[in-house]
ZAMI-252714 format. One record per residue (C-alpha): z, y, x; residue in three letters. Coordinates in steps of 0.001 Angstrom, whole numbers, plus 500000, padded with zeros to 6 digits. Layout:
BEGIN
R       Z       Y       X    r
R       Z       Y       X  ALA
...
//
This chain:
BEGIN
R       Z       Y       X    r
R  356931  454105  690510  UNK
R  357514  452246  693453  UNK
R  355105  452727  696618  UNK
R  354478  451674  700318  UNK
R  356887  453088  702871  UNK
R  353571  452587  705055  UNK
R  352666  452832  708628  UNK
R  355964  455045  710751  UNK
R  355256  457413  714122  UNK
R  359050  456488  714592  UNK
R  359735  453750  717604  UNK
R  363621  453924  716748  UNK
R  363259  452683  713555  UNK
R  366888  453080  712524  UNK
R  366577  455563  709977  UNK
R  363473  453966  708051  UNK
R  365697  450305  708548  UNK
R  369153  452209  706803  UNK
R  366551  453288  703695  UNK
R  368134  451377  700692  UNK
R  366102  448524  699261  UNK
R  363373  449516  697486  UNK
R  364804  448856  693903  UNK
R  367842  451104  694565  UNK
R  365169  454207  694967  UNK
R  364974  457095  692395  UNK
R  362043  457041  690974  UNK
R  359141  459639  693054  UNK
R  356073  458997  691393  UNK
R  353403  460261  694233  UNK
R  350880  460683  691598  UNK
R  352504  463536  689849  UNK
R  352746  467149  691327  UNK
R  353636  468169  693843  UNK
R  353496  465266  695894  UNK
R  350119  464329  694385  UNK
R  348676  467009  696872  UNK
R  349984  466278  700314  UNK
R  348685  463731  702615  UNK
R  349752  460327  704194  UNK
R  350420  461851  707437  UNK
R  353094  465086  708002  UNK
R  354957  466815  709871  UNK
R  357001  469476  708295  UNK
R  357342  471218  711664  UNK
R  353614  471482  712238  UNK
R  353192  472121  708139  UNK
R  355423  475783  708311  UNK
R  355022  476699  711607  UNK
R  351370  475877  713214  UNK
R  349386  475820  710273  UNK
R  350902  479482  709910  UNK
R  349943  480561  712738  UNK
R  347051  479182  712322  UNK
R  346119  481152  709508  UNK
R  346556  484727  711062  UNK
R  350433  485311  710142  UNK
R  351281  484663  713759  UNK
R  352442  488405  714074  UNK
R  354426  488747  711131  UNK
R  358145  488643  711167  UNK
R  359411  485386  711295  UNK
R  363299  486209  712025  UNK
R  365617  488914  712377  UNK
R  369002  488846  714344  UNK
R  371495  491531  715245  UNK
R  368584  494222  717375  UNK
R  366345  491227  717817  UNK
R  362800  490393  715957  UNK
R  360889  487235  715995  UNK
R  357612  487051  715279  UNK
R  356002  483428  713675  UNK
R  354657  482869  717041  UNK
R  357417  483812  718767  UNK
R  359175  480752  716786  UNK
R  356690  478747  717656  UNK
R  356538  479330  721129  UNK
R  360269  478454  721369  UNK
R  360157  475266  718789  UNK
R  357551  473854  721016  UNK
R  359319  474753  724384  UNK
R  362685  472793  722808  UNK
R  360376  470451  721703  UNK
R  358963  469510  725201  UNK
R  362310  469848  726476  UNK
R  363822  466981  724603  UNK
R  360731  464753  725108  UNK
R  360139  465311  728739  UNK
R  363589  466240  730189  UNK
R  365882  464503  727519  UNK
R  363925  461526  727066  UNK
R  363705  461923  722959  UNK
R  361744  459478  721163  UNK
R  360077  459120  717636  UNK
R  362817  458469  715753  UNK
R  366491  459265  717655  UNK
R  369072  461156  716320  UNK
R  369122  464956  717478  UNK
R  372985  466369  716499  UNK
R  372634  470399  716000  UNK
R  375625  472697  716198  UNK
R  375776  476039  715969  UNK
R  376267  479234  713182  UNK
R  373146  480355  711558  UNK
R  370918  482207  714960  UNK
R  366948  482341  715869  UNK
R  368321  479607  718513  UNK
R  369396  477024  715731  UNK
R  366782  477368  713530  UNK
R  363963  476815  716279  UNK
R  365808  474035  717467  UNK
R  365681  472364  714390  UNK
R  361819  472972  713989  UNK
R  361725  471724  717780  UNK
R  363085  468016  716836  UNK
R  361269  467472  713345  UNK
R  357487  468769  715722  UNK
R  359166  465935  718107  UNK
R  359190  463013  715668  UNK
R  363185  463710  716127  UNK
R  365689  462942  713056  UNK
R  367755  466403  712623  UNK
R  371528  466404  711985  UNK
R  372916  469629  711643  UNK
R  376363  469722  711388  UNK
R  378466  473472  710043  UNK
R  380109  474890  713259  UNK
R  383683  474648  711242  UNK
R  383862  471024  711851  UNK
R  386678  469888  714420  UNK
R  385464  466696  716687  UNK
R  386509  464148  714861  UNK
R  384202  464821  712414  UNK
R  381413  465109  714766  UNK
R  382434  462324  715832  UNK
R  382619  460482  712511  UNK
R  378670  461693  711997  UNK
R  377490  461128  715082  UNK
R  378754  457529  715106  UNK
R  377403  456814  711587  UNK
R  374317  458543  712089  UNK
R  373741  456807  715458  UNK
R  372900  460085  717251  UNK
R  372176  459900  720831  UNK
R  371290  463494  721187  UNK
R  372570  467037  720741  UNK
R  371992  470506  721420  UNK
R  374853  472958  720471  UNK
R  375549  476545  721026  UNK
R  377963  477168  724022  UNK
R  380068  478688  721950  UNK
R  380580  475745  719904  UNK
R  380695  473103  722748  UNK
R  384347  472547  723179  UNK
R  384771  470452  719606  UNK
R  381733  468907  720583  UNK
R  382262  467635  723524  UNK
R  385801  465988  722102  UNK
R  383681  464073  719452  UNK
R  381119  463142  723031  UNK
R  384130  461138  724251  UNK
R  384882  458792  721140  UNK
R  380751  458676  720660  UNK
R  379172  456883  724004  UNK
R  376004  456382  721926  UNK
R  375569  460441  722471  UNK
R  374385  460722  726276  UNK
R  372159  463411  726006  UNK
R  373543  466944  725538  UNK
R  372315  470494  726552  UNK
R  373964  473939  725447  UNK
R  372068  477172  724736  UNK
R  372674  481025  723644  UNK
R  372035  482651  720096  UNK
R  368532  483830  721630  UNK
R  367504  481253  724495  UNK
R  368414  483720  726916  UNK
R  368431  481534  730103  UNK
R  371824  481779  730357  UNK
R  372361  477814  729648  UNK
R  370960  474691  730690  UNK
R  368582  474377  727239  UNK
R  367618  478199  728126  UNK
R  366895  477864  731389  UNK
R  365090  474022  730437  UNK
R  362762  476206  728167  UNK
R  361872  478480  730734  UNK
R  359969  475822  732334  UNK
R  358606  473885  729622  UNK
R  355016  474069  728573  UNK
R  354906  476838  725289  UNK
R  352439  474221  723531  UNK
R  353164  470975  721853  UNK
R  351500  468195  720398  UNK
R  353486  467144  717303  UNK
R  354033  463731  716104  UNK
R  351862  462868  713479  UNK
R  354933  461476  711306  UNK
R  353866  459957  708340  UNK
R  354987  461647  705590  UNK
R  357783  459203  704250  UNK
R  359212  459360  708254  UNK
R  362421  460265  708091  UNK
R  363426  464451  709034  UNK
R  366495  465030  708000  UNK
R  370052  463109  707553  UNK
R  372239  465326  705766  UNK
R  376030  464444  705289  UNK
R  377998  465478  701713  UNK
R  381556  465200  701617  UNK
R  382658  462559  699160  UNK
R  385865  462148  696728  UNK
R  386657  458896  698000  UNK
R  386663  459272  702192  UNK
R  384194  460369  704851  UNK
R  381607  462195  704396  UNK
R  378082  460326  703211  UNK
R  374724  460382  704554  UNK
R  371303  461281  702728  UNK
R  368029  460610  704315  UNK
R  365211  463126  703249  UNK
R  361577  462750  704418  UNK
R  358997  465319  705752  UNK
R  357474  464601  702432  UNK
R  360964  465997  700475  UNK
R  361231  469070  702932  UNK
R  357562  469866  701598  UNK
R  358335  469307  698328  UNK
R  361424  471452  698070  UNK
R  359424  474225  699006  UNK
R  356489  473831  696072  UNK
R  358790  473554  693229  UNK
R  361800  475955  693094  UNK
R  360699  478848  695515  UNK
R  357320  479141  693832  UNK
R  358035  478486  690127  UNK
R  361253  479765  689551  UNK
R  362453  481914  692087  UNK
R  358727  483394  693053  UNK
R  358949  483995  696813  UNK
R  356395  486413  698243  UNK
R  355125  486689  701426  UNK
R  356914  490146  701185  UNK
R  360190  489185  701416  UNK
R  363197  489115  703508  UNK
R  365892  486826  702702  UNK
R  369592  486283  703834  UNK
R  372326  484763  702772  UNK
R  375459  483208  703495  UNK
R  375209  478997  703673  UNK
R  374699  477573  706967  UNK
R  371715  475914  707649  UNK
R  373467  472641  707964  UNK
R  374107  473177  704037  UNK
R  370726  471551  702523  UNK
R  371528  475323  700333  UNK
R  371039  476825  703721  UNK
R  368196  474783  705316  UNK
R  365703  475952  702471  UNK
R  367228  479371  701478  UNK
R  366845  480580  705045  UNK
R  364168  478351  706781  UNK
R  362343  475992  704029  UNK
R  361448  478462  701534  UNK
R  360566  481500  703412  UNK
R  358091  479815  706057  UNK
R  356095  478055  703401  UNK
R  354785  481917  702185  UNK
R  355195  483855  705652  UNK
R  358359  485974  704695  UNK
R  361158  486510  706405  UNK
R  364580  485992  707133  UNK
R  367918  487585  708578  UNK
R  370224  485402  709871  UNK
R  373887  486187  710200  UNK
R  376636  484325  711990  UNK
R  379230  484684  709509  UNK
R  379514  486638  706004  UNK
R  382368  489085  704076  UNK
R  381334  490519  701626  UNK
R  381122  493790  703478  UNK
R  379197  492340  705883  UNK
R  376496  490919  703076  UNK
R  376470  494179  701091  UNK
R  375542  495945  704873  UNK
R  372884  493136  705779  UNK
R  371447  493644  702557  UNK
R  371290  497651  703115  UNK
R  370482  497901  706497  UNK
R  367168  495392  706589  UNK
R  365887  495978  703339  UNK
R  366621  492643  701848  UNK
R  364592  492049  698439  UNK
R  366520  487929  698381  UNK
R  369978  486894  698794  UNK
R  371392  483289  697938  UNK
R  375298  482902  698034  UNK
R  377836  481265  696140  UNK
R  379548  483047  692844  UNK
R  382838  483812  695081  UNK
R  380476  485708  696740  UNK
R  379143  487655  694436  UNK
R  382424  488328  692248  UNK
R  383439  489883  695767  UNK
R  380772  492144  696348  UNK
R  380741  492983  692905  UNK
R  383553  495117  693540  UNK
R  381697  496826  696236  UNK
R  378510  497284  695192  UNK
R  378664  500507  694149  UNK
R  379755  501990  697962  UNK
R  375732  500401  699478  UNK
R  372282  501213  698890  UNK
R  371253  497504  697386  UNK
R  367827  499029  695846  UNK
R  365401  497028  697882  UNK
R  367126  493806  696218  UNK
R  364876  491683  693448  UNK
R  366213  488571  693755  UNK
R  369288  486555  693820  UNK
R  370345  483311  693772  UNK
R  373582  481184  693194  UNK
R  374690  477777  693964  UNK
R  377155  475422  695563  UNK
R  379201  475350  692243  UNK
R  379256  476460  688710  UNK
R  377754  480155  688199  UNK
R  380820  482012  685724  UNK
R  379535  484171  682823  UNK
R  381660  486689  683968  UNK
R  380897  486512  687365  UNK
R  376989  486542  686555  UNK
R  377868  489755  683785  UNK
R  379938  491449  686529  UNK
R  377264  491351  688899  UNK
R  374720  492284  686670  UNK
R  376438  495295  685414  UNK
R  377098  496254  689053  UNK
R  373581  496097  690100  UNK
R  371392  495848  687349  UNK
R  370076  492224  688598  UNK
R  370438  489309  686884  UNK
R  372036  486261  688940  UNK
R  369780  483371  688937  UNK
R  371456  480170  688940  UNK
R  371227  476658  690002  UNK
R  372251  473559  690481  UNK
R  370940  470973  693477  UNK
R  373072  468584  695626  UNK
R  372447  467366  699137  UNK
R  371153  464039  698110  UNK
R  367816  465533  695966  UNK
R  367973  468204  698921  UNK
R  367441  471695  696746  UNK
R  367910  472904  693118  UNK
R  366352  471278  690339  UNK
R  367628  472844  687339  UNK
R  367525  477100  687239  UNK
R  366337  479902  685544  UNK
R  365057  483057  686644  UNK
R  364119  486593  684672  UNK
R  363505  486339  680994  UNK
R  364308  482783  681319  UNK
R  368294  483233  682248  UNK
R  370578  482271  679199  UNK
R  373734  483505  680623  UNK
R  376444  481068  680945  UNK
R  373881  478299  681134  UNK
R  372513  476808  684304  UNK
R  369156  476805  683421  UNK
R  366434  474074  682867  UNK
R  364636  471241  684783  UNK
R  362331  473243  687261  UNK
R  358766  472237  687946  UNK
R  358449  468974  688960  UNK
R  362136  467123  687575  UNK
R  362944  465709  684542  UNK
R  366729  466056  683458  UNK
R  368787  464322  680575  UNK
R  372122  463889  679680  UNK
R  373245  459805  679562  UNK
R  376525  458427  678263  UNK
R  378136  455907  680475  UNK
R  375634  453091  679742  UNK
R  372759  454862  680827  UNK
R  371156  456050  677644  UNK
R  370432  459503  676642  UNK
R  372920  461096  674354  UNK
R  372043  464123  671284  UNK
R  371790  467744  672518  UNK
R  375348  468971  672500  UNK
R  376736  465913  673537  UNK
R  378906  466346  677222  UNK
R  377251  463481  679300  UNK
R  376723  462529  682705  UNK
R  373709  464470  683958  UNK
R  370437  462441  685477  UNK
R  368135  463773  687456  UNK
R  364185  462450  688890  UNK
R  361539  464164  690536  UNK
R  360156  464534  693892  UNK
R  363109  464374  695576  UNK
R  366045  462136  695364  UNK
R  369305  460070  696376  UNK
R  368863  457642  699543  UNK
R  371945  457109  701050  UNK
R  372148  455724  704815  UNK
R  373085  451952  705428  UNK
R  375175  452316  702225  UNK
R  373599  449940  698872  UNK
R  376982  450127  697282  UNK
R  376626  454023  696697  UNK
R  373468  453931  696406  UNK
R  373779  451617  693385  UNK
R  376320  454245  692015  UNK
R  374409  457345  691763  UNK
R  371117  456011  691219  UNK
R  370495  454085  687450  UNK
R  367075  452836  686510  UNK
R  365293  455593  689056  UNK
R  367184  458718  687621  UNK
R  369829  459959  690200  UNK
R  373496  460574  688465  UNK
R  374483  463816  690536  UNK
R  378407  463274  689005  UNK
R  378739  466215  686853  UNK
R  379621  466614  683379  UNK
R  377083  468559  681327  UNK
R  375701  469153  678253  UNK
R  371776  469974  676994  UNK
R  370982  472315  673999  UNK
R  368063  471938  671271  UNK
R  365661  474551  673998  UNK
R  366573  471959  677347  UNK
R  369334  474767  678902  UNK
R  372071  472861  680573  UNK
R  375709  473756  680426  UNK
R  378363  473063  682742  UNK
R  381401  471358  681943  UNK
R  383099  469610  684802  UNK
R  382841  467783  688210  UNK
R  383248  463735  686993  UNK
R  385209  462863  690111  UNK
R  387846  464378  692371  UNK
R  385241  466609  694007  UNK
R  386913  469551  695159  UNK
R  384610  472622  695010  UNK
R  386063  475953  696404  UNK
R  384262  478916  697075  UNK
R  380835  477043  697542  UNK
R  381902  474392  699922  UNK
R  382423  470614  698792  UNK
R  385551  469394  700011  UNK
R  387119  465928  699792  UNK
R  390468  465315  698335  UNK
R  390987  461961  700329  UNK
R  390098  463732  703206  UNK
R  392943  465868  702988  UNK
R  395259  463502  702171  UNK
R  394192  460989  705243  UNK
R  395202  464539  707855  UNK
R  398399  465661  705882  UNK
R  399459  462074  706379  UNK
R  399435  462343  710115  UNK
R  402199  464835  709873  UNK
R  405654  462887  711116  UNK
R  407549  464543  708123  UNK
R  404822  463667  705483  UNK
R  406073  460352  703694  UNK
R  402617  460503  700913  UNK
R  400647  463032  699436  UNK
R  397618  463650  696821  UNK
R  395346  466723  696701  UNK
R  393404  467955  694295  UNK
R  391824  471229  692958  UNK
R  393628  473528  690865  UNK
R  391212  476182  688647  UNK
R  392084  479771  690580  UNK
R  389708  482933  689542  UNK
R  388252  483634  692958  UNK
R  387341  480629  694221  UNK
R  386823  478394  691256  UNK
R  389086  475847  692438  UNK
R  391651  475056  694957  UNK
R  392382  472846  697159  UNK
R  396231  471755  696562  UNK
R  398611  469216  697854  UNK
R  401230  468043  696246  UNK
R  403221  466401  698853  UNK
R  406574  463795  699467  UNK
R  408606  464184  702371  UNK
R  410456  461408  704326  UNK
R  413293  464490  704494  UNK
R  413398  466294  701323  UNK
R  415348  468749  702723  UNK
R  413123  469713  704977  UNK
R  410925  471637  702531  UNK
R  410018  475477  702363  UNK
R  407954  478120  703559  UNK
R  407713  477671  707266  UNK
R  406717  473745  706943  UNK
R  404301  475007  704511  UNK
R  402441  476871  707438  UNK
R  402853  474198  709377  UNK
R  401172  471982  707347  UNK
R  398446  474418  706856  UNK
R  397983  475243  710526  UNK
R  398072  471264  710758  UNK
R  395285  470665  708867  UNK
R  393233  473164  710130  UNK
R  393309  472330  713342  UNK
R  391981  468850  712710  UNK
R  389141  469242  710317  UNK
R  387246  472136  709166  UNK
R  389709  475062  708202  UNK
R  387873  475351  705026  UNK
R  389592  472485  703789  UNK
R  392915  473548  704233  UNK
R  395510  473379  701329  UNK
R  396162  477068  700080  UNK
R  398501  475420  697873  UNK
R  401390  472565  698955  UNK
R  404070  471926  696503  UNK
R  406765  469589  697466  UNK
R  407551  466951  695349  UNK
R  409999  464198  694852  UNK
R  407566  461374  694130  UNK
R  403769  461104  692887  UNK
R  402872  459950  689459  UNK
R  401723  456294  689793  UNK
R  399931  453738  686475  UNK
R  401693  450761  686480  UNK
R  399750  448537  688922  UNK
R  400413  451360  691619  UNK
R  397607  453790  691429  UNK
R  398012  457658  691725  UNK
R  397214  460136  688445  UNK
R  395386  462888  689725  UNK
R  395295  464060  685990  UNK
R  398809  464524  685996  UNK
R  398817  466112  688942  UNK
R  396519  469032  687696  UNK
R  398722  469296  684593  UNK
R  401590  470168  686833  UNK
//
């Protein structure tokens, strides 16, 4: 159902103009639940963080962070603080970019309530990235903007010279402790705020997914979809309380992240504990040490711990949840024999923001991902379009109150989004009951341990090396991680090959984009398999 984009609080209008045409949406019908119940006008900022305070809960625990506590009002007070910062000192309007970067801290996440209570457009961006990937987003996202940890700044600031559309930057510490200029900025600033009064389909968010084909892509979500996430997956499936205390391992640049660890919990008044960076030891002790009834992670994750459970007190655990990539029946059975909980699963993607097929308790068929949660419809289609018979693998298609818009790009959008259901590009099939089950990725999508990395990607760095002549990667099925990432590679000098230019290539990559993405395999090869008219056969490559 197609409806009015409206009036917009935003004066930069560059988000709302990079919307794809109208006819390209999803279909969001605004008369079905839950977006039936929210109003014209919102602000996600003011939605989870005034209106809870508000209502009495400005005293509860909001955050938790190494010996540190953070009340709901304590969040707000600092939100609103950034908030005036970046209007008053930064010269933010409705509308502008606002880069974040930074690991998971109280810092982050009240920055990022700070620019949506602005009128701001957040980008978060995973502290992993090297700059020329920050420089890649902040160019295609237009961001003029930034705050960033101090401890991140160095990567930053090398994406700040290729970007001259980025002129306004200020650092801070994990806790705002006056120690840089956004600290000390905050100091100063007023501790109240009068939010924009965004309309509800104003852009909040522009989230980048890595792609099998090159760069990384941009999704827009509106304060409407951040609102949205929260009534339909938390609440129905998952059953948040306003008892709980979550944590988990994605960042909250991950869309994952963002309503694991900020989303969900601030729509009932729970909790959270935010870590910089997980090991499995170091999950298994968060989850001891605070009392943690909620964790979300990926399965690697959880096949990891397994093997450790037994060594930590993990009673105060009720809940927990899997996603980034397929859910393993052993890993699920392994965990569950381990702890006595039973994974819940799910699938989402960046571009429909959150999950929107699961299961949780009595509802969990092992093995299967689950069903179409409140509020989505799911069905598997044949390449045509049209539904297929239960049992039948299929390309799975997705609608409900959240969906695909890609930024200033019709092409893709016109790829992933058929006759208003999105096409997420797996490979599933549905049973007689509606349970889904996985079958494969329907591109090159690389997906290792959780994260979604780009094959291309890899390729375009490895070819910078002087003694790389061509190369493909792909991703190879390994136990631990799911998949991969492997490179199968030519060199201008075959002789040249073994271990130590392995390494090399390795370190090589790593230092240029995210080390996450770094090929744990490289096997050297005389020549890539090629069709006819010249182009390469990843298939054969994984047969290898």
């Amino acid at each position: 159902m197609a409806e009015s984009l409206g009036r917009s609080a935003h004066l930069d209008s560059f988000a709302r103009d990079g919307l794809p045409p109208r006819e390209l949406w999803p279909v969001m019908d605004p008369a079905l639940p839950p977006l039936c119940d929210y109003p014209d006008d919102l602000n996600i900022g003011t939605v989870l963080l005034d209106e809870t305070v508000t209502a009495g809960r400005g005293e509860r625990t909001a955050v938790l962070y190494r010996d540190r506590v953070w009340s709901y009002a304590d969040l707000l007070d600092r939100a609103n603080r950034i908030a005036n910062v970046l209007t008053r000192r930064m010269g933010l309007v409705p509308g502008n970019r606002v880069l974040l970067r930074g690991p998971n801290t109280p810092m982050l996440l009240a920055a990022w309530f700070a620019v949506v209570k602005a009128g701001g457009v957040c980008v978060a961006t995973m502290p992993l990235l090297r700059g020329r990937e920050l420089a890649y987003i902040a160019a295609k996202a237009q961001v003029s903007h930034a705050l960033c940890d101090i401890r991140f700044a160095e990567e930053l600031e090398a994406a700040r010279a290729e970007t001259p559309g980025l002129v306004h930057l200020m650092h801070f510490s994990a806790l705002g402790e006056e120690s840089e200029s956004l600290d000390r900025a905050m100091a100063e600033a007023p501790s109240s705020h009068a939010d924009v009064a965004t309309s509800a389909l104003d852009v909040a968010l522009i989230a980048f997914t890595s792609g099998t084909t090159g760069p990384a892509k941009a999704t827009m979500h509106v304060h409407r979809d951040l609102l949205a996430v929260c009534d339909c997956f938390p609440r129905h499936v998952a059953g948040v309380r306003e008892d709980d205390r979550f944590c988990g391992s994605p960042p909250l640049a991950f869309t994952f992240g963002l309503g694991a660890l900020a989303l969900f919990p601030l729509r009932v008044g729970a909790s959270v504990v935010l870590v910089e960076s997980f090991t499995p030891e170091t999950m298994l002790k968060t989850i001891q040490d605070y009392r943690v009834t909620g964790l979300y992670t990926a399965p690697t994750a959880y096949r990891a711990m397994a093997a450790l459970a037994l060594d930590w007190d993990l009673t105060s655990l009720r809940m927990c949840v899997s996603a980034g990539e397929h859910l393993p029946l052993a890993t699920s059975n392994l965990w569950h024999r381990m702890t006595g909980i039973r994974i819940i699963d799910g699938i989402g993607s960046t571009e429909l923001l959150h999950i929107f097929i699961s299961a949780a308790g009595d509802d969990i068929r092992p093995g299967s991902t689950g069903r179409a949660i409140f509020g989505y419809e799911a069905r598997i289609v044949d390449a045509a379009g049209q539904p297929v018979p239960p049992g039948t693998p299929g390309r799975l298609a997705v609608r409900g109150p959240t969906g695909c818009r890609y930024l200033n790009d019709p092409e893709r959008q016109r790829k992933y989004v058929d006759d208003g259901w999105n096409l997420t590009g797996d490979v599933y099939t549905m049973d007689e009951d509606g349970y889904f089950w996985y079958q494969a990725r329907s591109d090159d999508m690389i997906v290792s341990a959780g994260y979604n990395i780009s094959g291309p990607e890899v390729e375009g760095v490895l070819m910078e090396h002087p003694k790389v002549l061509e190369c493909a990667v792909v991703g190879l099925a390994d136990e631990e991680r799911g998949q991969v990432v492997s490179a199968f590679v030519v060199l201008k000098d075959p002789s040249d090959g073994g271990e130590a230019l392995i390494q090399d290539l390795q370190s090589f990559v790593k230092n240029r984009i995210a080390p996450y993405k770094y090929p744990r395999r490289v096997k050297f090869v005389h020549s890539l398999p090629r069709t006819p008219t010249g182009k390469l056969q990843r298939f054969a490559l994984r047969d290898l």
